[in-house]
C-alpha positions in Angstrom: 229.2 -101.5 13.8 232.3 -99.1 15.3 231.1 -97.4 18.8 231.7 -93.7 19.5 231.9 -91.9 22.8 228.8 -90.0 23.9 230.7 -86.9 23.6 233.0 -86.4 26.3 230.5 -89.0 28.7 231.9 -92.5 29.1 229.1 -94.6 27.4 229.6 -95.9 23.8 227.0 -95.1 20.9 226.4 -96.5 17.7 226.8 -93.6 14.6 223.8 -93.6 14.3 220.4 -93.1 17.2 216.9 -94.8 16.0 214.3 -92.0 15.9 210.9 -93.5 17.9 209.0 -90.7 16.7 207.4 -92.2 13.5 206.3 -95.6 15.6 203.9 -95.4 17.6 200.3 -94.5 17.1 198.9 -94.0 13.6 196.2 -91.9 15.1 198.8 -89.5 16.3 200.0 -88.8 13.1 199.0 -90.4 9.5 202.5 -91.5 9.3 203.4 -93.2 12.3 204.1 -96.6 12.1 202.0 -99.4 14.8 204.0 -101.9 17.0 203.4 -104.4 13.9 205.0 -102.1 11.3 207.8 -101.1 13.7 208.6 -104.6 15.1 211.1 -106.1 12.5 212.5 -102.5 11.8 213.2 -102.0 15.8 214.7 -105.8 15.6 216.9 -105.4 12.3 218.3 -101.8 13.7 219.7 -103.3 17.5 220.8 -106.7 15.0 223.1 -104.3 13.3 224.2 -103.1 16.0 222.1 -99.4 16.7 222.4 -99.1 20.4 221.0 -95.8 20.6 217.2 -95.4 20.5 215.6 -91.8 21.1 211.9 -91.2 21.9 210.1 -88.5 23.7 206.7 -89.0 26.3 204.8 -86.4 23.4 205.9 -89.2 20.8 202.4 -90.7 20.3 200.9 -89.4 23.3 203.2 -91.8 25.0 202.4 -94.8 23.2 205.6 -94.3 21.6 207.5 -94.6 24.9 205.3 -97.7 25.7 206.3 -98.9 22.3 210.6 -98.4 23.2 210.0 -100.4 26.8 208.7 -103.7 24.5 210.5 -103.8 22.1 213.7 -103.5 24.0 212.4 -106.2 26.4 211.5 -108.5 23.5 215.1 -107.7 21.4 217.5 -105.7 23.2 220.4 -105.9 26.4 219.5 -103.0 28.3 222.7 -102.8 29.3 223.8 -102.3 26.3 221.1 -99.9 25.1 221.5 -96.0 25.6 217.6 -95.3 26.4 216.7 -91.4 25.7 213.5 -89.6 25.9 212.5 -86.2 26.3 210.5 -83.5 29.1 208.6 -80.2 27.7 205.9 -80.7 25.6 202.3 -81.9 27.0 201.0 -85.5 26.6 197.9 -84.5 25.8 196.6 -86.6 22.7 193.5 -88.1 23.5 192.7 -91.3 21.3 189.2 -91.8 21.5 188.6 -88.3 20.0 191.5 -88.0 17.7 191.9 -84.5 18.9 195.2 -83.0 20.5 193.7 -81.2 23.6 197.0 -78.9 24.1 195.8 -77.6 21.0 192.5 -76.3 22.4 192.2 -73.4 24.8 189.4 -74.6 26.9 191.8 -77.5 27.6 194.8 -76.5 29.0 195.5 -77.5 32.4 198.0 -76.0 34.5 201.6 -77.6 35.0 200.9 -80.2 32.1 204.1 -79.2 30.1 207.3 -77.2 30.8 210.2 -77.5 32.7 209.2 -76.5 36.1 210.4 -78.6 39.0 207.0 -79.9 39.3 206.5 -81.1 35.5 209.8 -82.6 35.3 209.6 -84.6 38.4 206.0 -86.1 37.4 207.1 -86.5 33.8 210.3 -88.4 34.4 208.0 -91.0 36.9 205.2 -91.1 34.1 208.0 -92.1 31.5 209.7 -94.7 33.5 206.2 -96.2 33.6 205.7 -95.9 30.4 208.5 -97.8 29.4 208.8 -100.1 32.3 212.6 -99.7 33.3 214.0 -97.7 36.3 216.2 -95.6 34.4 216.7 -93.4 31.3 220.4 -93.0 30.0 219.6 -89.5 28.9 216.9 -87.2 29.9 216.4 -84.7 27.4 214.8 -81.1 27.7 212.4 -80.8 24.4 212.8 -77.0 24.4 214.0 -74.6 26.2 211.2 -72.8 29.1 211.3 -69.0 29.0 208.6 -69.0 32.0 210.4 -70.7 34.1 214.2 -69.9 36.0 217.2 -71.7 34.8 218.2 -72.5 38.1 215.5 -74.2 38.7 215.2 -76.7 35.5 218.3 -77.6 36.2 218.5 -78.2 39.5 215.6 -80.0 39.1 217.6 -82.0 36.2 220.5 -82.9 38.7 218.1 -84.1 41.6 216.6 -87.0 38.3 220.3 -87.8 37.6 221.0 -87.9 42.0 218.1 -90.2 42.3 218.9 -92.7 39.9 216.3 -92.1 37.5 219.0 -91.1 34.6 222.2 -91.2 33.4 223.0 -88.5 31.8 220.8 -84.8 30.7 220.5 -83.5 27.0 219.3 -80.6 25.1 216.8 -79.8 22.2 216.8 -77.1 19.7 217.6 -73.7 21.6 219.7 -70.6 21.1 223.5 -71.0 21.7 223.8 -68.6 24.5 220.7 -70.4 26.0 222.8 -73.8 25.9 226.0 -72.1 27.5 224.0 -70.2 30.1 222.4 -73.3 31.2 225.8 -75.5 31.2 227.3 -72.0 33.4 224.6 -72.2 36.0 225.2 -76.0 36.1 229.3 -75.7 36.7 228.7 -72.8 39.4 226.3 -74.9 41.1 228.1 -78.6 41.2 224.8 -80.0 39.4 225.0 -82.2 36.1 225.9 -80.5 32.7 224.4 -81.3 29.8 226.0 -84.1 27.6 224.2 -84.0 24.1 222.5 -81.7 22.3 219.9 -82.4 19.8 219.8 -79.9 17.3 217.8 -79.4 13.8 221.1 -80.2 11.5 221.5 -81.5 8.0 223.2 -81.0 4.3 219.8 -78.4 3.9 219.7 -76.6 6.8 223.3 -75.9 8.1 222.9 -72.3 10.4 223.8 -74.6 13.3 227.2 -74.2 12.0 227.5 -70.4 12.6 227.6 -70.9 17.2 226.1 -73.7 18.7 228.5 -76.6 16.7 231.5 -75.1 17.3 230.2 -74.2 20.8 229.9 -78.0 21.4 232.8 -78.8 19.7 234.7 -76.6 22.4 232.8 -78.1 25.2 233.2 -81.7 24.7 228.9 -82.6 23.8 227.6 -85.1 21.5 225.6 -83.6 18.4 223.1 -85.7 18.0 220.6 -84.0 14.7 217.0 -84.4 14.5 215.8 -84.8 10.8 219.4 -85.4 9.7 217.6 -86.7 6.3 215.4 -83.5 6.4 212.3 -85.6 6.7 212.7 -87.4 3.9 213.2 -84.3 1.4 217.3 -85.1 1.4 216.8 -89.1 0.5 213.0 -89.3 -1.8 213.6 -89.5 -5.6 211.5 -86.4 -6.3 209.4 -88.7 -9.1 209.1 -91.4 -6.9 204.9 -91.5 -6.0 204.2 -89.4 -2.6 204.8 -90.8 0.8 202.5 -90.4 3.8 205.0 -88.1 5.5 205.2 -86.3 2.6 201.5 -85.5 2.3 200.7 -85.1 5.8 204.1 -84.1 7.3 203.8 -79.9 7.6 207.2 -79.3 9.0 208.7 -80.5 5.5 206.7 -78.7 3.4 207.6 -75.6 6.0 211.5 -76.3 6.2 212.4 -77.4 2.7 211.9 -76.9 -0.9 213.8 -73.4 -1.9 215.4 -73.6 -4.9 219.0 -74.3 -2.9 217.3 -77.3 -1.7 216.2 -78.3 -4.9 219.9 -78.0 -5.8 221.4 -79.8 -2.6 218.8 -82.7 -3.0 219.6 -83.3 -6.5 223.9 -82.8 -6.0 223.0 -86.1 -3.7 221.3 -87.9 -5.9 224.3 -86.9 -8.6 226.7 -88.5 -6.1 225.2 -91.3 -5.3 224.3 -92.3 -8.7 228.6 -92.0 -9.4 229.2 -94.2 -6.2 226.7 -96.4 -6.7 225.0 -96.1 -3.4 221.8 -94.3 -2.3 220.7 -91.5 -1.4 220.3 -91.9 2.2 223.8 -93.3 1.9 225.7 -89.9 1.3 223.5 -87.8 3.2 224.6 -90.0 6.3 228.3 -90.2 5.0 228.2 -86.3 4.5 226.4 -85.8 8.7 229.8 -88.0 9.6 232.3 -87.2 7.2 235.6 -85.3 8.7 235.9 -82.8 5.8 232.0 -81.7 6.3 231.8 -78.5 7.1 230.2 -79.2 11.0 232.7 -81.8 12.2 232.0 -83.5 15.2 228.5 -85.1 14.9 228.2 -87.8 17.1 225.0 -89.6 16.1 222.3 -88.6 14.0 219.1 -89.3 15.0 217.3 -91.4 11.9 213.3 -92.8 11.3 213.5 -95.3 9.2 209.8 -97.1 7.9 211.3 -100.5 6.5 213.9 -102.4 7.6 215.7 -101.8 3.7 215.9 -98.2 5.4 217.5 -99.5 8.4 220.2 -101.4 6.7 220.8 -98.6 3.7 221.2 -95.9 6.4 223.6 -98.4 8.3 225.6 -99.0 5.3 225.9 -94.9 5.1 227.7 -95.0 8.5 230.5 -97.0 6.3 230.6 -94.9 3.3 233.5 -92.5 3.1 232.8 -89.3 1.2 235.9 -87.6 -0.5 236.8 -83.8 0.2 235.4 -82.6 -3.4 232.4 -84.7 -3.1 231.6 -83.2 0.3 232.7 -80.0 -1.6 230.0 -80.4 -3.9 227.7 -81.0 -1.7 227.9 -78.4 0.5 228.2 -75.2 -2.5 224.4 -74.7 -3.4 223.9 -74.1 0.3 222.0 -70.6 0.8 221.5 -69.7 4.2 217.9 -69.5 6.0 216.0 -68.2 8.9 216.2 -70.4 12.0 214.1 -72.8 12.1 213.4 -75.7 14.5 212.6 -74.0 18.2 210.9 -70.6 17.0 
């Protein structure tokens, strides 16, 4: 496994970040994976050498966090590890019932979610807990908070990264200028800038490319995609039976299936068929290939379900695409609204 620089930061990452959001609770969501399903897959990803594991405290109402903080114990060097989770969204899944309560009105209870100085000092404590270590590597803000100053969520950022508590900060899906205002107010004030961002990114949805990838190309911050694979849609032979995410996942019937898809998703099952290799393979060689169009991914953020996933997305980081191939891949691109933090 090569190592890559967490953008301009210090630390070393592996190519490629394991996504904690599919392991977890099954109650949460059909698809999530329990801590007996996501056991060997956790251990075969950190034996080939995955360093990088990403989870948020709304990941399983928690239980996804709780899952990171054992499994590490039980496999990893947490020295070696970059730990990230995430701050925004409420934690509000309640297990006996099976029912989100963000979801209903009556419900809702004041300072439960957001970025104000209150949530994010309460919600950085609740995740060290949950995971059982002292520190985060990087502390991630799920969304952007339009009800709540700048100043103050990122203040509020510095004082975690002061105390001990983390690292480094990231970002989630937002607007460009959003990201750059932020990383201004940051620089004027002497308090910690963002080092990643974790943007919605991959060979079907490319209007990233248009501001915030050059944007953190120019600044020096690790791009580290959410649903590089676009949920499965990218890497599922489309004859292949239905998958549980597939049935019950609604941001993949919501984000993909245009006819350009259609065409992108079968270009990468042309070129994998020619190189022999999957394909999960290309999609992965295409999010780190030099002659893509974004340039300058750092690490995408992956979900495998089986270890065989683990080790073909692996072998991806090792593929190398050529220029025509990536050319290919890249033409039946038509361009979309934004999606991903609307």
């Amino acid at each position: 496994m090569r190592y890559v620089r967490l953008g301009q930061a210090g630390a070393q990452v592996s190519p490629l970040a394991l996504g904690m959001m599919g392991m977890g609770a099954a109650k949460w969501r059909p698809w999530v994976l329990g801590e007996d399903e996501a056991r060997p897959i956790v251990r075969r990803a950190l034996e080939l050498g995955i360093n990088f594991i990403d989870t948020a405290d709304t990941y399983s109402a928690g239980e996804s966090e709780k899952l990171v903080g054992k499994l590490v114990r039980e496999f990893g060097r947490r020295d070696e590890l970059v730990i990230a989770t995430k701050v925004y969204n409420p934690v509000s899944f309640d297990f006996k019932s099976g029912q989100d309560l963000a979801s209903l009105e009556k419900a809702r209870r004041p300072n439960m979610q957001g970025l104000s100085r209150k949530r994010i000092f309460a919600a950085i404590d609740a995740s060290l807990r949950r995971l059982q270590m002292d520190y985060v590597d990087i502390y991630q803000i799920h969304r952007w908070d339009y009800e709540v100053p700048v100043e103050e969520f990122m203040e509020a950022l510095h004082e975690v990264v002061k105390a001990g508590k983390a690292r480094y900060i990231g970002a989630s899906s937002m607007w460009a200028w959003q990201f750059a205002k932020a990383q201004q107010v940051a620089q004027r004030h002497g308090w910690t800038r963002f080092t990643t961002m974790q943007n919605h990114y991959n060979l079907a949805y490319r209007e990233e490319e248009r501001e915030m990838l050059p944007l953190l190309r120019d600044q020096g911050v690790a791009c580290v995609p959410w649903s590089p694979l676009a949920r499965g849609f990218l890497t599922e032979d489309p004859d292949a039976p239905a998958t549980l995410r597939r049935e019950h996942d609604p941001l993949r019937k919501q984000y993909y299936g245009s006819p350009a898809d259609l065409a992108i998703a079968a270009e990468v099952g042309r070129v994998a068929k020619e190189r022999g290799v999957t394909r999960a393979q290309v999609v992965v060689a295409w999010l780190l290939s030099p002659h893509a169009a974004a340039g300058g991914v750092t690490a995408p953020i992956v979900g495998p379900q089986s270890v065989q996933e683990v080790e073909d997305l692996v072998a991806g980081t090792a593929l190398l695409l050529t220029p025509e191939e990536v050319r290919r891949l890249e033409a039946p691109y038509q361009p979309k609204r934004v999606l991903g933090h609307l």
